[in-house]
Steps between C-alpha positions, in 0.01 A plus 500: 500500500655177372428325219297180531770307272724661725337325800472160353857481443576600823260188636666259258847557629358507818386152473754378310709571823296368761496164221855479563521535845295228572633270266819500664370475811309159399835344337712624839207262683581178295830403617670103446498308753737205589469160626685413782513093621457401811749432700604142504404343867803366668484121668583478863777277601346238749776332719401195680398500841834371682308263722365324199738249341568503090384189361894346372467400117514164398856328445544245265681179604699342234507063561830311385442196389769239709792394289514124393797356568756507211538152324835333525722279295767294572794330337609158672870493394664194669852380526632365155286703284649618169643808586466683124164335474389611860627862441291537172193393652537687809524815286218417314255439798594814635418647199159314438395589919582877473294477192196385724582699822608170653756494785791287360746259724811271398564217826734235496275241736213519715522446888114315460263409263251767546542805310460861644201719420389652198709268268315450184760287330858334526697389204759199599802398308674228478682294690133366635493665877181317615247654246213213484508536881542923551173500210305244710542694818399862360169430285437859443846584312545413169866369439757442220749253452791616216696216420379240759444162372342215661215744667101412413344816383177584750201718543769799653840392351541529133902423299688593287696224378866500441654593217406277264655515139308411224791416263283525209312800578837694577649319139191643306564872664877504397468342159227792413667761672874436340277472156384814546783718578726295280561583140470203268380291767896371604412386812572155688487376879700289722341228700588219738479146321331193656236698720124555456578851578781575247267294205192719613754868495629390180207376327303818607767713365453381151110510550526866593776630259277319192191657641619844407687471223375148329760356228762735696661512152804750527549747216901484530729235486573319671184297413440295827183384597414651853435500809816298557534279775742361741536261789709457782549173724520534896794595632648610180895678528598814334584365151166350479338837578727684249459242206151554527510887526733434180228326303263775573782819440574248129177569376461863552252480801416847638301421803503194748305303772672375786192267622464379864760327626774677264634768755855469439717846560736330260236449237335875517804632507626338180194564320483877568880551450431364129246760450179276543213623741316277733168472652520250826340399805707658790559883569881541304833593626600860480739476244253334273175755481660709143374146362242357709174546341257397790451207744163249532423422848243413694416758715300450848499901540278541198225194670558703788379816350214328291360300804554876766092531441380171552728494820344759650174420379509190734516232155697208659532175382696535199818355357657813224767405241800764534433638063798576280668835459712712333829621729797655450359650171810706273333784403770562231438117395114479547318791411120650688332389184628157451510440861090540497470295234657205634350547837201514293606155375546358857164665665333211243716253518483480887088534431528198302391701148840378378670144620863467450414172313716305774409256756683587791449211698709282188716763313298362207280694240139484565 
């Protein structure tokens, strides 16, 4: 007979066992399980029915806007013209029409009176080809006479005049600018005697040496009171021409005027084979630019280029004074710096800021 402590231990392992059993049967039930997406639906590629026409997409249609006609110049260059003159001009107007996208033609003469289409303007030089008349008969150009005298300015037609000199104007530039680039103010001109316009060079001269340096006292001997002066009568031979270079080479002059009217070869020549520069009014021979300073002219190229706007802007009526320049400048005589300077000088003496203290109408002073 068994034990009853015997028999309880038996039970216990007994249900210990069948504990176990069912435990892992509960934990075999609870197994993971995973999501998995849907599956994504595919979109079904419609094609068009064929007896249905696409609708075409829009096209854009790009508008030009018509092309004006170009604006033309042209250059009336008759018979008799001054060929150096004419060539400078020319040169310039072509430069001045590219500048506005203006077509630009040189003729000779005109077949008729009315001018082909699209010309804006026509400048005219001299001799006078009929200007008053070819101005009267196309109202809607504007036209300008270079050089032509005798020719009313009207509502179309403007001029510029010919080259004018003002003696004293050009006197007062070359007495400053020889006092500037001249050491000890030696400096003296050359003028023609018993003319309004040698009196008016010569007396300007002075004037415009004195206004730069004042008492023009030198510091070295020899002790000469400048500007110096010197006059020439009409029609004067060589010896005359050197005895006055003489007086001027005697007293240690460094730089020289030859005004208007003095344009001898002889003279220049002379002058620059003593050593002496010179400032003039004419372009200089070859052999004489190692001493040629600069020349004073009046230059219808530069009232050419300040009057190009009012051209074009259809401002007729006007009568424009050719101004002075500065040509020919010797760099190695006339430096950047004291070349501004006296241009300086000049910009107020042509605006009337500065007078050259001559009447030019006498010779006299004012």
């Amino acid at each position: 007979m068994t034990e009853p402590r015997f028999q309880f231990l038996r039970l216990f392992r007994i249900g210990c066992i069948v504990g176990i059993i069912s435990l892992a049967a509960t934990l075999g039930g609870c197994t993971l399980q995973t999501h998995t997406p849907a599956p994504t639906p595919e979109l079904e590629e419609v094609t068009p029915d064929a007896g249905t026409p696409a609708e075409p997409s829009p096209q854009v249609v790009e508008t030009v806007a018509p092309t004006a006609a170009a604006k033309r110049l042209m250059l009336l260059n008759p018979p008799g013209s001054n060929p150096t003159e004419a060539l400078e001009i020319q040169t310039v107007l072509s430069e001045l029409a590219a500048q506005d996208q203006m077509e630009f033609e040189t003729v000779a003469e005109l077949q008729t009176l009315d001018l082909p289409a699209g010309v804006q303007a026509m400048v005219v030089l001299a001799p006078d080809p009929g200007l008053a008349n070819l101005a009267a008969a196309n109202p809607g150009v504007q036209f300008l006479g270079i050089g032509i005298e005798g020719v009313p300015a009207g509502s179309n037609l403007s001029l510029i005049g010919p080259t004018a000199r003002r003696a004293d104007q050009q006197g007062f530039l070359a007495g400053y600018l020889a006092s500037v680039i001249t050491p000890d103010w030696r400096v003296g001109a050359i003028s023609r005697s018993g003319s309004v316009e040698g009196n008016s060079a010569r007396l300007g001269f002075r004037n415009g040496a004195i206004f730069f340096c004042g008492l023009c006292r030198p510091a070295f001997p020899p002790f000469v009171q400048y500007p110096l002066r010197v006059e020439l009568p009409e029609g004067a031979d060589q010896a005359a021409m050197q005895a006055a270079a003489d007086q001027l080479i005697a007293n240690a002059v460094k730089t020289v005027y030859l005004a208007p009217g003095i344009e001898e070869a002889f003279l220049a020549e002379y002058l620059a084979n003593a050593g002496l520069n010179i400032i003039g009014s004419e372009p200089p021979a070859e052999a004489l630019r190692p001493h040629w300073i600069a020349s004073i002219q009046a230059s219808q190229v530069e009232a050419l280029r300040q009057f190009w706007f009012q051209l074009l802007s259809a401002s007729g009526g006007q009568v424009i004074e050719a101004p002075l320049v500065l040509t020919e400048v010797n760099p190695d005589l006339l430096s950047e710096g004291r070349q501004r300077l006296v241009e300086r000088m000049l910009d107020d003496l042509l605006s009337g800021y500065i007078d050259s203290g001559v009447d030019p109408t006498t010779g006299e002073p004012r």
